[in-house]
N, CA, C and O of each residue as an XYZ file, in Angstrom:
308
protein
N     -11.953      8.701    -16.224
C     -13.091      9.569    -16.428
C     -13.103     10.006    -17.887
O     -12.111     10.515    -18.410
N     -14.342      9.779    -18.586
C     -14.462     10.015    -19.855
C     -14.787     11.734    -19.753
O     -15.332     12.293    -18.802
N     -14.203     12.491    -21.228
C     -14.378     13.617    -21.419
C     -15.729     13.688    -21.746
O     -16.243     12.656    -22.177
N     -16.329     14.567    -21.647
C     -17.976     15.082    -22.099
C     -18.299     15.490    -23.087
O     -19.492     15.635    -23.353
N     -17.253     15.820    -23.990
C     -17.311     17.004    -25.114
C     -17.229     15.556    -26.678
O     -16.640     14.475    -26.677
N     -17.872     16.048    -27.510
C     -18.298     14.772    -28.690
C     -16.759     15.111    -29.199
O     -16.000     16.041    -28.926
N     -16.609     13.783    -30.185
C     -15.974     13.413    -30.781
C     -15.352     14.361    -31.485
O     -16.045     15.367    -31.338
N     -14.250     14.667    -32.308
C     -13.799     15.438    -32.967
C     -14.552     15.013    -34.072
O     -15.493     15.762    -34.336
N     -14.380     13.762    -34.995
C     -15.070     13.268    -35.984
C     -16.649     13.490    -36.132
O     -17.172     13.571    -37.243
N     -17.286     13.573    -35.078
C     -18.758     13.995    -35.039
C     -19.051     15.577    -35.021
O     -19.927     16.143    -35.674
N     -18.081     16.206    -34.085
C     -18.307     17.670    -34.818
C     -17.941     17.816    -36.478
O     -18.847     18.181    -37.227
N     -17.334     17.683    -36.727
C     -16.675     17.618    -38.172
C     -17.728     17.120    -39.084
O     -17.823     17.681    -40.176
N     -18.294     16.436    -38.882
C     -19.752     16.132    -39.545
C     -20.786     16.861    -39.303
O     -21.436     17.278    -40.261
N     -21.249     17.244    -37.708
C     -21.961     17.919    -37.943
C     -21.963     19.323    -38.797
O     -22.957     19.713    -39.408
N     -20.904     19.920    -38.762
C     -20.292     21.004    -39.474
C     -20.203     20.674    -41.461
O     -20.345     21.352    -42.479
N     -20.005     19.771    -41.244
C     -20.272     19.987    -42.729
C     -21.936     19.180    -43.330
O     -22.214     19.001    -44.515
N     -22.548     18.925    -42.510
C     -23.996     18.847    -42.889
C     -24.529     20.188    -43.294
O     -24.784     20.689    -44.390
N     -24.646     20.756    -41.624
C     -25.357     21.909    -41.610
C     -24.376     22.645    -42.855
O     -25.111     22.886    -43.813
N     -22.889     23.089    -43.137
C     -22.637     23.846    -44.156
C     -23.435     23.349    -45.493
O     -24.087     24.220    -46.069
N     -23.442     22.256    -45.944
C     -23.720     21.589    -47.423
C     -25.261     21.924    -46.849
O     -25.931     22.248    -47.829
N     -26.282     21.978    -45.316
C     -27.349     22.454    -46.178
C     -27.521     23.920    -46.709
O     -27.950     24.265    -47.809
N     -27.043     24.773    -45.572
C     -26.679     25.947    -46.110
C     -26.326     26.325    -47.772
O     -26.818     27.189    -48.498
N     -25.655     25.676    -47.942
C     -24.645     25.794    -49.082
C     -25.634     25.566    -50.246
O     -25.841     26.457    -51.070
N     -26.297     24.258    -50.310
C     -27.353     23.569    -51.165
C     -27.754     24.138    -52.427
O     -27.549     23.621    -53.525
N     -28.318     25.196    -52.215
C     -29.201     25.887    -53.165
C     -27.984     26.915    -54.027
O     -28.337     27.172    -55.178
N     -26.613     27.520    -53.607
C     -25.989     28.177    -54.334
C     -25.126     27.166    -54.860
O     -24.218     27.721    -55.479
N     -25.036     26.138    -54.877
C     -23.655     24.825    -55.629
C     -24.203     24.431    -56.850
O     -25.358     24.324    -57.263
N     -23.130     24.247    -57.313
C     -23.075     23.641    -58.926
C     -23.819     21.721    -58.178
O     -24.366     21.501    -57.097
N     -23.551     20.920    -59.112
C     -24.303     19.786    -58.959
C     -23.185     18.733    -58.413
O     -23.451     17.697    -57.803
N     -21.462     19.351    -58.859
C     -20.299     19.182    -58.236
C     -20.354     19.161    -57.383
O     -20.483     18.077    -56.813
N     -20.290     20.445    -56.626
C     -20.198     20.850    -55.477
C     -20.894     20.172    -54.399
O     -20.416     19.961    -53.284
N     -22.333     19.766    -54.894
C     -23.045     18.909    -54.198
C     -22.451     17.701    -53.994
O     -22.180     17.387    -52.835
N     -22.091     16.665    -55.246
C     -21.569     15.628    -55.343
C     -20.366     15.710    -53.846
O     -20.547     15.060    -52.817
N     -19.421     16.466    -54.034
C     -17.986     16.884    -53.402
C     -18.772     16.593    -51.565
O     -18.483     15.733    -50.733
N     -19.496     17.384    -51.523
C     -19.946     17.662    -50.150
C     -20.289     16.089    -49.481
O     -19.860     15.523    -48.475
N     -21.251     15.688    -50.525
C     -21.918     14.291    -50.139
C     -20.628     13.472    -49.662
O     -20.524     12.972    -48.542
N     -19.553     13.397    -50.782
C     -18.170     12.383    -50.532
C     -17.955     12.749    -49.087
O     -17.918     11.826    -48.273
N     -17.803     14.030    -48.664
C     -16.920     14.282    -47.812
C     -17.734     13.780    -46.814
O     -17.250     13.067    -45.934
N     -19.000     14.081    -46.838
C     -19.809     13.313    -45.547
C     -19.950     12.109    -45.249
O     -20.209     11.709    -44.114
N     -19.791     11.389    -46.266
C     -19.636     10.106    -46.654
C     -18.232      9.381    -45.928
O     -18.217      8.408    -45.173
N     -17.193     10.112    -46.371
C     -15.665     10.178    -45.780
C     -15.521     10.027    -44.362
O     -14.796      9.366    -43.619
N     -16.761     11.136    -44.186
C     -16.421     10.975    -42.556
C     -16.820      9.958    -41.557
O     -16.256      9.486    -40.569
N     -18.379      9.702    -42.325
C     -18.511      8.714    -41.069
C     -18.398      7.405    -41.541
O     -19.019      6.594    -40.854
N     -17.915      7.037    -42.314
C     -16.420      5.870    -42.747
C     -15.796      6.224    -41.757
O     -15.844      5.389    -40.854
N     -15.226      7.111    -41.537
C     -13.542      7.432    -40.745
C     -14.071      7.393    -39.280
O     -13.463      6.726    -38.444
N     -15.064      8.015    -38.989
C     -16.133      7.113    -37.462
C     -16.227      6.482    -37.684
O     -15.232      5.865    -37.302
N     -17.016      5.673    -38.336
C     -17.232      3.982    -38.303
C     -15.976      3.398    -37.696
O     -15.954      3.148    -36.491
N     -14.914      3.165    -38.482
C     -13.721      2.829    -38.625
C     -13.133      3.152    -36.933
O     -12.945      2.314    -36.051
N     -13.001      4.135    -36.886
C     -12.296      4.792    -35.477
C     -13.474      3.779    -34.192
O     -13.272      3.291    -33.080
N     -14.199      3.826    -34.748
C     -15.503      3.059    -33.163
C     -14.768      1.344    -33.504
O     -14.358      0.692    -32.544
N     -14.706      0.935    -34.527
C     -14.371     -0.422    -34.341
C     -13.276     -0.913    -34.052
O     -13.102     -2.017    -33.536
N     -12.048      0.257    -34.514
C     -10.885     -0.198    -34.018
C     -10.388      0.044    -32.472
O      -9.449     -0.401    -31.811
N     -11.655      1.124    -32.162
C     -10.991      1.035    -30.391
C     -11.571     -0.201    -29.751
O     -10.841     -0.886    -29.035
N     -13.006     -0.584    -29.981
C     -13.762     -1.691    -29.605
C     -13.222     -2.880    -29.683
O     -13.387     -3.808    -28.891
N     -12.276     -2.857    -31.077
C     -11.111     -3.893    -31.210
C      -9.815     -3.801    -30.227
O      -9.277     -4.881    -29.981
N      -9.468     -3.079    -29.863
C      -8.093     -2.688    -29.116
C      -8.460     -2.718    -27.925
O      -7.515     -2.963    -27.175
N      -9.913     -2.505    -27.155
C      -9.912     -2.346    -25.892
C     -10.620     -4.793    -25.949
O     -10.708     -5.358    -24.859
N     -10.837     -5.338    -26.825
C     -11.148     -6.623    -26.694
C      -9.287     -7.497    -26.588
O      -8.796     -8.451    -25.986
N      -8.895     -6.622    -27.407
C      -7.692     -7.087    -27.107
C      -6.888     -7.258    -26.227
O      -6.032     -8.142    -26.194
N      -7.061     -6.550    -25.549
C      -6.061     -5.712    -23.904
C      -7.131     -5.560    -23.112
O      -7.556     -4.447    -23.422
N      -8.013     -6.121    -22.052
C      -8.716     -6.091    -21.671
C      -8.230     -5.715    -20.669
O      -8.588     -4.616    -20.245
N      -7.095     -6.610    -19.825
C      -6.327     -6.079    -18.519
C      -5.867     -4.782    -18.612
O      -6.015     -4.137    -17.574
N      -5.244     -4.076    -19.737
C      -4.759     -2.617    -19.720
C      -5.946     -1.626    -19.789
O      -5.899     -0.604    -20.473
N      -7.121     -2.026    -18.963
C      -7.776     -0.905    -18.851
C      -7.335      0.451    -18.153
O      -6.398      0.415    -17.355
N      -7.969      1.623    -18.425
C      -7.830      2.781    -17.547
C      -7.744      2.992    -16.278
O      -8.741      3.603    -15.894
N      -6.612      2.644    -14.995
C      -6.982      3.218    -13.670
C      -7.839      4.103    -13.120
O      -8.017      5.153    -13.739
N      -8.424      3.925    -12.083
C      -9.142      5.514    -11.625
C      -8.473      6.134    -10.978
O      -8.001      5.530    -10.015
N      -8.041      7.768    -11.160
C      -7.024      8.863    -11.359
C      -6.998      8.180     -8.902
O      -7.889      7.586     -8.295
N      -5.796      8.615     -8.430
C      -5.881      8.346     -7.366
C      -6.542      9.650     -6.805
O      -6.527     10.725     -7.405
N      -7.194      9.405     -5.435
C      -8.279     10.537     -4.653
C      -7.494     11.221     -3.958
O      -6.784     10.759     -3.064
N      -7.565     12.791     -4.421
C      -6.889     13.417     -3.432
C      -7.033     13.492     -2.284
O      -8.070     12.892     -2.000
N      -6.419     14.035     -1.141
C      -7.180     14.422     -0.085
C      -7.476     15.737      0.403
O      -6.780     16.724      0.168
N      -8.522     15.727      1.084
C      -9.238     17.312      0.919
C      -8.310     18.089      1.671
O      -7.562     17.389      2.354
N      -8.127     19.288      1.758
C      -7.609     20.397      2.742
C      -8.068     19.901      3.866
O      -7.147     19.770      4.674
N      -9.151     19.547      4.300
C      -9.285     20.048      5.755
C      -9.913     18.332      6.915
O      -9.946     18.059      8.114
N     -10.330     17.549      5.459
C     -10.277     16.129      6.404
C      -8.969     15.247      6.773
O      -8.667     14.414      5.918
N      -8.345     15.297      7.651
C      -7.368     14.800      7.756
C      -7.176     13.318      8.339
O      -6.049     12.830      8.425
């Protein structure tokens, strides 16, 4: 069962969008530059992270994920 909650790498971007737009209008032209890299950085480092699992799960195809075993309820016996 996949988790629901986004990526660590995609919050992390979204967070520094919305800061750098925030930010925008009080930064030196640096500061701007700096921000852009880092956004830049990141979704490189997504990119990267999506192809190497896509790669690792083509590789090992048999070692997929089991499904967790079913408990049984309290009261159907």
């Amino acid at each position: 069962m996949m988790h629901s909650s986004p990526m660590p790498l995609t919050i992390a971007l979204d967070m520094t969008k919305r800061l750098h737009h925030e930010l925008a209008k009080h930064m030196t032209p640096e500061q701007r530059r700096d921000f852009t890299r880092v956004e830049r950085l990141i979704a490189e480092a997504q990119q990267q992270h999506k192809a190497q699992t896509a790669r690792s799960k083509q590789e090992n195809p048999s070692k997929a994920p089991a499904a967790a075993p079913r408990r049984k309820s309290l009261w159907g016996r």
